[in-house]
N, C-alpha and C positions, 0 to 999 in steps of 0.2 A: 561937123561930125558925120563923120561917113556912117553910112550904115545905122544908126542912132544909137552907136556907142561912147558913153560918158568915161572918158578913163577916171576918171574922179569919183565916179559912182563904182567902176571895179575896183579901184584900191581899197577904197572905203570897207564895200562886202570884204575882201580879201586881209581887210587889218580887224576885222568885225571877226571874219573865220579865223584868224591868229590869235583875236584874244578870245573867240571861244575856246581855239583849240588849248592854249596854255592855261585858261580856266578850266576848262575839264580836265587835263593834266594833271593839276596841280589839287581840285576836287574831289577829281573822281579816279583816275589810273595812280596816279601816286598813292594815294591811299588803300585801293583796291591790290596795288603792290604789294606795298606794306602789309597788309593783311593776310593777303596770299604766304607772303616772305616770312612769316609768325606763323602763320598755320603748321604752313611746310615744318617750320623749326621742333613744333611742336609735337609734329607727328613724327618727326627725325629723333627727339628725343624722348617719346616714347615707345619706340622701337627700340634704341638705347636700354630704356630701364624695362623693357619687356625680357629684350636678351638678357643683361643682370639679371633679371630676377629668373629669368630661364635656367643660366649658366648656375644661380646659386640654388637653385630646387634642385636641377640636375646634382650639383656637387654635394646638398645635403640629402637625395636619394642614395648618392653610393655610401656618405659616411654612416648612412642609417642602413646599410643593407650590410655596411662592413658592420656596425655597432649588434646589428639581427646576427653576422653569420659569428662573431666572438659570441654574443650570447647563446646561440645554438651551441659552441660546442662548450660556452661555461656549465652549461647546462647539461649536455653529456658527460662531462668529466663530472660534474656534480652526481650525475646520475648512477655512473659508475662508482664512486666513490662509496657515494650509499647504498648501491649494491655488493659491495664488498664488506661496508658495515655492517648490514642488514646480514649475509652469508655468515661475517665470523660472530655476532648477536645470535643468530639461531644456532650456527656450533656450540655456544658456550651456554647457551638455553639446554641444547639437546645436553650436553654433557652433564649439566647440574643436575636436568632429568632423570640423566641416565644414573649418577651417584645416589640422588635421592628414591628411584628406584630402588637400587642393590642394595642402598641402606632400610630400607621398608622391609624388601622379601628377608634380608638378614633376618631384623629384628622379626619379622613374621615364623621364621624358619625356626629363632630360640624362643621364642613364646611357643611352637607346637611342640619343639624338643620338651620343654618345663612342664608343659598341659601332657607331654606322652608320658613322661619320667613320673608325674604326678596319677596318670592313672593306674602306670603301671606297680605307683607303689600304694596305690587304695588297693588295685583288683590283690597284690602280692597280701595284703591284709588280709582283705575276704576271702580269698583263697586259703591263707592259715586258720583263719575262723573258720569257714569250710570245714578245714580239711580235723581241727580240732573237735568239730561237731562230730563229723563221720565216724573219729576217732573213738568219742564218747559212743556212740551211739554204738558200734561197732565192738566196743568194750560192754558194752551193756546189752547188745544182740547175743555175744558170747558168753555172758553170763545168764543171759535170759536162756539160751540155747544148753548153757551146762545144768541150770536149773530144770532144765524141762525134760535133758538126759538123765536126769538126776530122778527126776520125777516118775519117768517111766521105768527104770531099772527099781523103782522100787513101791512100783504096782508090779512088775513083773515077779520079782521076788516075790510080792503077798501073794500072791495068785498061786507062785510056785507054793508055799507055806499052806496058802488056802489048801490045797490041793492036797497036800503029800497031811 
C-alpha cells in the first residue's frame, strides 16, 4: 500500500457517506421537502381565498353602494312625494281655513246685523216714548202757558176794573 492508503478503508467511509447521505435524505431533506411543499400550498391557497374573499367584498361593496345609491333616490322620490302631500294637505288646510273663516265673519256680520236692527228697534221705541213725553209735556206747557195767559189778561182786566 503505497502511500498508506487502504482502498478498503475508502470504500467503507465512502458507503458509510452513501448511507448517511440517503439517510438524511430520506430523514431529513425529504421530509423538510415535503413541509416546505405544504407550506408553499398553503400559502398558495391562502392567497386563493384572500383574493375570493377580496373579489367578494369588492363585489358586495358595489352591490351595497348600488343598494345606498336606489335607496338614495327611493328616498328622494319618497321625499318628494311627501312634499307634494304635505303642499296639497296644507292647500286643503288653508282652504277649509279659509271657508271656515268666511263662514264665522258671515255669521259674525248677521249677528251685528240682528244686534243693529234690534237696537235700532229699542232706540225707535224710546225715541217714541221720548217723543210721546215731549209730546205730553209740550201739551201740558201749552196749556200751562194758556193758563198763565189766561191768568194774566185777567189780573189785567181787574186792575183795569180796579181802576176805572
Amino acid at each position: 500500500m503505497p502511500l498508506n492508503i487502504d482502498w478498503q478503508q475508502i470504500l467503507l467511509h465512502l458507503l458509510n457517506f452513501l448511507i448517511l447521505g440517503v439517510g438524511l435524505y430520506l430523514l431529513l431533506y425529504k421530509p423538510v421537502k415535503k413541509f416546505m411543499k405544504k407550506r408553499e400550498d398553503a400559502y398558495a391557497e391562502r392567497e386563493e381565498k384572500t383574493e375570493a374573499a377580496l373579489s367578494d367584498a369588492e363585489r358586495s361593496r358595489e352591490e351595497y353602494a348600488e343598494k345606498l345609491s336606489r335607496a338614495d333616490d327611493e328616498i328622494s322620490t319618497m321625499k318628494k312625494q311627501a312634499t307634494v302631500e304635505t303642499a296639497a294637505l296644507q292647500a286643503e288646510k288653508l282652504r277649509q281655513a279659509q271657508t271656515e273663516a268666511d263662514s264665522i265673519v258671515a255669521d259674525a256680520r248677521k249677528k251685528a246685523a240682528e244686534e243693529h236692527d234690534k237696537i235700532i228697534s229699542g232706540v225707535s221705541t224710546d225715541i217714541r216714548d221720548l217723543v210721546s213725553d215731549m209730546a205730553q209735556k209740550v201739551v201740558m206747557t201749552s196749556s200751562v202757558d194758556e193758563a198763565y195767559e189766561q191768568f194774566l189778561s185777567d189780573v189785567e182786566e181787574e186792575e183795569k176794573n180796579g181802576k176805572e
